[in-house]
C-alpha positions in Angstrom: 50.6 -145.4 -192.0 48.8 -148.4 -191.3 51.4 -151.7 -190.9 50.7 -155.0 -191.5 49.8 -157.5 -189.4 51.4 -160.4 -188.6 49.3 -163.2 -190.5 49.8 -160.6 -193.0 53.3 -160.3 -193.4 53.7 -164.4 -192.9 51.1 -164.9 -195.9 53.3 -162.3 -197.9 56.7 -164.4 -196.9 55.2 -167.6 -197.5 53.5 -166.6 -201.1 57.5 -165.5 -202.2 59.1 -168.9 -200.7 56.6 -170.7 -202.6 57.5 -168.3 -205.6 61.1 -169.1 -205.0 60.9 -172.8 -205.1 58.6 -172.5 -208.6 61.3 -170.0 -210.3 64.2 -172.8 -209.8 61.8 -175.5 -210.8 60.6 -174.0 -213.9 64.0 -172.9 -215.0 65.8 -176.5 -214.2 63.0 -177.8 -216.3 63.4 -175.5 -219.2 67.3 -175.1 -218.9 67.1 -171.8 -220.0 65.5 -168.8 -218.2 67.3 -165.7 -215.5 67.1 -166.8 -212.0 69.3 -164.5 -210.1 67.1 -161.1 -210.6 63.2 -163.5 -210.7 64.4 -164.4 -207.0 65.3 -161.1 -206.0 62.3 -159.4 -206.7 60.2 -162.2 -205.3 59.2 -160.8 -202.6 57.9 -157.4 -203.5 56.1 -159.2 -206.4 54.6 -161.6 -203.6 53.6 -158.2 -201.6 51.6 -156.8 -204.9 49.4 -159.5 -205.6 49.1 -160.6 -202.2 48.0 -157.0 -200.1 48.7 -154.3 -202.2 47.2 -154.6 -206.3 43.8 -154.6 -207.2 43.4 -157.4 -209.6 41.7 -160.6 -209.4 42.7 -163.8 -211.2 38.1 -164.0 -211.7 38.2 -160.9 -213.7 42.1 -160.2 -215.5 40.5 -158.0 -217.6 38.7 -155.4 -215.2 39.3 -152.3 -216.1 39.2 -150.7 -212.7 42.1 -153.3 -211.7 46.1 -152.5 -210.7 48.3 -152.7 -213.2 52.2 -154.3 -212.7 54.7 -154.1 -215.5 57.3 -155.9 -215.5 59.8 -153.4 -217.1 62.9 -156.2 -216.7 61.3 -158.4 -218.4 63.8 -161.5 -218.6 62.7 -161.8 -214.8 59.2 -163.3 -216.0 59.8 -166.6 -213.9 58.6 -164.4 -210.8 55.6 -163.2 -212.3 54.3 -166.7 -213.8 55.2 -168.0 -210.2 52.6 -165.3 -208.7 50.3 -166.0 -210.9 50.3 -169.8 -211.3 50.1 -169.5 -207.1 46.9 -167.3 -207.5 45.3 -169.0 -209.6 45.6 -167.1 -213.1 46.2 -170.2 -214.8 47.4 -174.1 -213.8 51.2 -174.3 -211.9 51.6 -177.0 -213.9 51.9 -174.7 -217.0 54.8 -173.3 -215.2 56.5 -177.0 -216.5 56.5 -175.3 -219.9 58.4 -172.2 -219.5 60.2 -171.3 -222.8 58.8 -174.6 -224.6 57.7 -173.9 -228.4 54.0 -173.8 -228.5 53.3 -173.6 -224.8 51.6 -170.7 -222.7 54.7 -169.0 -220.9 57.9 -167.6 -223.1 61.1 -166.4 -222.2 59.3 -162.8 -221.7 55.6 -162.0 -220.5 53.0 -162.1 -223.2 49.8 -160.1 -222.7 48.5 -161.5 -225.5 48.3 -164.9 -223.8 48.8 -165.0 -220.5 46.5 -164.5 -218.0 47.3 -161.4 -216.0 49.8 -159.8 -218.0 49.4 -156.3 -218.0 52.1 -155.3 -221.0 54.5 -157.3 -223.1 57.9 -156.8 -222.1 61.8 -157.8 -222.8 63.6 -155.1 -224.4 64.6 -152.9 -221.7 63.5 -149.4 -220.8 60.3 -150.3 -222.8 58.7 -150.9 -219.8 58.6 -148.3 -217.7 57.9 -145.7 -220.8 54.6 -148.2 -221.4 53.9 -147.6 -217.5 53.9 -144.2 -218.3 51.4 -144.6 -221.2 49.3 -146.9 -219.1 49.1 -144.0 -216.3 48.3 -141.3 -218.6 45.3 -143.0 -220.0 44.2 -143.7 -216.4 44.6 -139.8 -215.7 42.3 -139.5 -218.8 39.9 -141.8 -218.0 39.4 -140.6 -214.7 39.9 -143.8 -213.1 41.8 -144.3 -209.8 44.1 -147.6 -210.7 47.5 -147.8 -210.0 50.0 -148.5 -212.2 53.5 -150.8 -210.6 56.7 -151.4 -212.4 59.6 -153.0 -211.8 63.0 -151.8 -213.4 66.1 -153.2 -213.0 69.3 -151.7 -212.0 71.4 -152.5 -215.1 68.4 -151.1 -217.0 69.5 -147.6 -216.1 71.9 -147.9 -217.9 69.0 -147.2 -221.1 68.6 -143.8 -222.6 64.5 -144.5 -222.8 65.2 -144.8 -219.2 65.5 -141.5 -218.6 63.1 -140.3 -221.7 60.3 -141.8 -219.7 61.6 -140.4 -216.1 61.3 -137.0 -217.7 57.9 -137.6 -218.8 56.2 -139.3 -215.9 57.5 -136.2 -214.2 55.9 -133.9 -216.7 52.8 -135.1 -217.2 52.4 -135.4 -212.8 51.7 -139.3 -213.1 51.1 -139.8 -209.2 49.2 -143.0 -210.0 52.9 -144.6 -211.4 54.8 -145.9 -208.6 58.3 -147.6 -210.1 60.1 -150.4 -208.0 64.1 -150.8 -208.9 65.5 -153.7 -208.3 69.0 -152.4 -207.1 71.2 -155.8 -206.4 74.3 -154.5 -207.9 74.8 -157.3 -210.5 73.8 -157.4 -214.0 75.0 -159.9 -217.2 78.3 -158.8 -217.1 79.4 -158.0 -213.7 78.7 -155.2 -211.2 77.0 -152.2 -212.3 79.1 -149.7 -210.7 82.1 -151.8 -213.2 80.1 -152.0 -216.7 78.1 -148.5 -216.4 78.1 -147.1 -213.1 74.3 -145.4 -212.8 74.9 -144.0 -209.5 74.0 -141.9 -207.5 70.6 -143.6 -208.4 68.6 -141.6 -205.6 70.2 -138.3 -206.3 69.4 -139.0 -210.0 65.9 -140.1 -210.3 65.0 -136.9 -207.5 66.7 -134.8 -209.9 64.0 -135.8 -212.6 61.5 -135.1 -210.3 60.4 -137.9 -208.9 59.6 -139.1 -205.1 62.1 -141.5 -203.8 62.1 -143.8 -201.2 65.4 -146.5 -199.9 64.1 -149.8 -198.6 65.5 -153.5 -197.8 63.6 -154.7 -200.9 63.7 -158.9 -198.8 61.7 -156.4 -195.8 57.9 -156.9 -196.5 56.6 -154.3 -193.9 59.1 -151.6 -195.3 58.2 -152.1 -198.8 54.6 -152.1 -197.6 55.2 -148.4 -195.9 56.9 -147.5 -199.1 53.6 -148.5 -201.4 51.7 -146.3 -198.4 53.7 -143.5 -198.6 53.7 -143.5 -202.6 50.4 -143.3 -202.4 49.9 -140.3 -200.4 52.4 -138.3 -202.8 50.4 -135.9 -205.1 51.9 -134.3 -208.3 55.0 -136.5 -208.9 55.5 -140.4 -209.6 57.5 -142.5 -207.0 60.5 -144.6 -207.1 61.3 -147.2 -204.7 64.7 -148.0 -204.4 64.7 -151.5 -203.4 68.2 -152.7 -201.9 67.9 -156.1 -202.9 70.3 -159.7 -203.3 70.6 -161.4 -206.3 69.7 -164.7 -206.0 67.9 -164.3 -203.0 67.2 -167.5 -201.0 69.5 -169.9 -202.7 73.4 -169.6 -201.1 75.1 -171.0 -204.1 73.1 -167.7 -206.3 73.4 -164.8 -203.6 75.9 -162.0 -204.9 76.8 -164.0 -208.2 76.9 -162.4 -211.7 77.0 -166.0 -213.2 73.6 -167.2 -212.0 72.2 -163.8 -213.9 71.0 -166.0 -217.1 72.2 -169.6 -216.4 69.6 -172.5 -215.8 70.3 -175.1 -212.8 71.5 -178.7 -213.2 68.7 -181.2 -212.2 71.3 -181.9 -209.2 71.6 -178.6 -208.2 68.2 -178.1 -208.8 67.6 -181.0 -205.3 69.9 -179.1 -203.4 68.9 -175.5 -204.0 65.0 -177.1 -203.0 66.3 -178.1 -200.3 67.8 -174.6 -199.4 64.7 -173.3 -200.3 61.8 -175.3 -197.9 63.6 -173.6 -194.7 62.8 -170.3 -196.1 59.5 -169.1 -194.9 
């Protein structure tokens, strides 16, 4: 499988500092938003739109293009980050996150935002409207790819499962799933509120492909997306082994950062924190 090279895996690193920085911004600003699981998944959402996804912030609409749903949907911060950074629409927009009559709500919007693939919010949704996305591909006969990203306290949803079963069924190669595994969720550790494990064991048993990676590891992620893509018959589910919070000290491993907005004084310090990460 082809690696990446180094300028490549820089670019990647810097796009998901920057990304980092813009979540705690927008979320100080709007005192209101989920930090802890938009900076864990940063830095595979930096990886998609930077090397792997199809899509182009000159033609959102293409039909040809990659799709990525965000299938945890309170994590939107990291996918208005991306997108301000590429150019979908202005960073300064990102000012107005969760502020009545502006562009970018608590949860993506397709209907409004510029490179939004599929409203999202209420869990396990999601992932079942990956699944419907991929199937229409397969009928189409077009060769797109379809991304999500789950969480891991969103296993704990029934349509969870509903939709592993049928992505299985139905052979949807062209879905490739990313689950953000940091351990945490609202209420505490998963393994405390609704243990889900053993995650791998579980979504092989419903017949899919599963691969472990250090979801902070760009070049493993990136052999994950290769690998996924050479699979035929079955969808695939990357494991990601991730830290809430990533990037800011004061967030890593902490429930209580899952939904709670920096102080403007925190807010300096965890910038600060933040410009050494590159």
């Amino acid at each position: 499988m082809q690696t990446l090279t180094d300028e490549q895996v820089q670019s990647v690193k810097n796009y998901a500092a920057a990304m980092r920085r813009e979540i705690i911004k927008m979320i100080t600003e709007a005192q209101s938003g989920h930090p802890g699981g938009s900076l864990s998944i940063a830095d595979v959402v930096a990886l998609l739109y930077d090397v792997e996804m199809n899509a182009s912030p000159q033609d959102p609409h293409n039909p040809d293009r990659d799709r990525l749903v965000l299938s945890k949907g309170h994590a939107a911060p990291a996918i208005y980050a991306a997108l301000a950074l590429k150019g979908y629409f202005p960073i300064a927009e990102l000012g107005g996150l969760r502020k009545i009559g502006r562009l970018l709500q608590g949860h993506p919007d397709m209907k409004h935002i510029p490179g939004i693939d599929m409203s999202t919010g209420s869990l396990g949704q999601g992932v079942s409207a990956s699944c419907g996305i991929a199937i229409a591909g397969k009928l189409d006969h077009k060769d797109f790819r379809v991304f999500t990203i789950m969480g891991d306290g969103e296993q704990e949803e029934g349509q969870v499962w509903e939709a592993a079963m049928l992505a299985a069924h139905y052979k949807l190669d062209n879905l490739t799933a990313f689950l953000d595994n940091n351990g945490l969720q609202i209420d505490g550790k998963i393994d405390e509120v609704m243990c889900p494990e053993p995650l791998p064991d579980k979504w092989r048993a419903f017949g899919w492909h599963v691969i472990e990676v250090n979801g902070h590891d760009v070049q493993e992620l990136h052999q994950a997306v290769c690998e996924a893509k050479t699979i035929k018959g079955k969808p695939t589910m990357i494991i990601m082994h991730t830290v809430k919070g990533k990037g800011v000290p004061e967030m890593e491993n902490q429930a209580g950062w899952h939904g709670k907005a920096p102080s403007a004084e925190q807010c300096a310090i965890f910038l600060s924190e933040l410009e050494g990460e590159q």
